[in-house]
C-alpha positions, 0 to 999 in steps of 0.5 A: 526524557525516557517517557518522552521517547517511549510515547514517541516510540509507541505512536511510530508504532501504532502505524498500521503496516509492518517496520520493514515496509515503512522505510520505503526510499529515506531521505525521498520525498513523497510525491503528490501520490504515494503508497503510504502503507503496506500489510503485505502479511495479514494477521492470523493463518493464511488460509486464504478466506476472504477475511484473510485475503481483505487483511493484505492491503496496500494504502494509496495517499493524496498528499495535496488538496486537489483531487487526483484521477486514478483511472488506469494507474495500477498496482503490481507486485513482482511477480506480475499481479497488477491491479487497474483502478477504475473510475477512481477519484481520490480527493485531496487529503486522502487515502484509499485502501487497496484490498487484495480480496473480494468486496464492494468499492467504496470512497476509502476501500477497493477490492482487487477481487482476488482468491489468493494473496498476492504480497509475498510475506518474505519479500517483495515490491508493491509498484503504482505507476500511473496511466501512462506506465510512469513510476509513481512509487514502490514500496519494497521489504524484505531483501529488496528493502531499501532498493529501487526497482 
């Protein structure tokens, strides 16, 4: 029974966002799209190199089988830095990566372009509403953890 939990316990573990983002809403369902992953502090110092800034990233998945149109959804922090989606499709079954620097777009990878971090490493809440200004889903850690906003 020991092995069998810890083999459970090392695969939760391999999720590739912090322990204090993965408890966003228990016990709520997941919508058809919903922020499946945060890396709000990225590995190493922060020194604000794009390698660093592009290590802080936001993961946006499609439950369902029918492709989803982002265009005018967006990504927000707390402190009103907000992300717009442009001419974004994501398939059925798939999720794509928000980076916080600068890159080229790509079916899995988007780039918000920017030159400084925009994920409070403490606390904060990554927000996705879509193209009418409606709740998607929120993701909060630190001491807002486990609250709705």
């Amino acid at each position: 029974m020991t092995a069998v939990a810890a083999v459970a316990a090392a695969a939760m573990g391999a999720v590739a966002l912090p322990a204090s983002a993965a408890d966003h809403h228990p016990g709520r369902a997941h919508a058809a799209v919903y922020i499946s992953g945060v890396q709000y502090d990225s590995p190493g110092r922060d020194d604000r190199s794009n390698w660093s800034l592009n290590k802080e990233w936001v993961d946006i998945t499609n439950s369902t089988r029918r492709p989803v149109n982002l265009e005018g959804w967006t990504l927000a922090d707390e402190d009103g830095h907000s992300y717009t989606f442009r001419h974004v499709r994501l398939d059925g079954r798939s999720t794509v990566r928000v980076h916080t620097g600068i890159g080229r777009d790509t079916r899995t990878d988007l780039f918000q372009d920017r030159r400084a971090y925009v994920w409070n490493n403490d606390y904060d809440t990554a927000t996705l509403r879509n193209d009418r200004g409606r709740l998607v889903d929120d993701v909060s850690w630190g001491h807002h953890r486990g609250h709705r906003h």
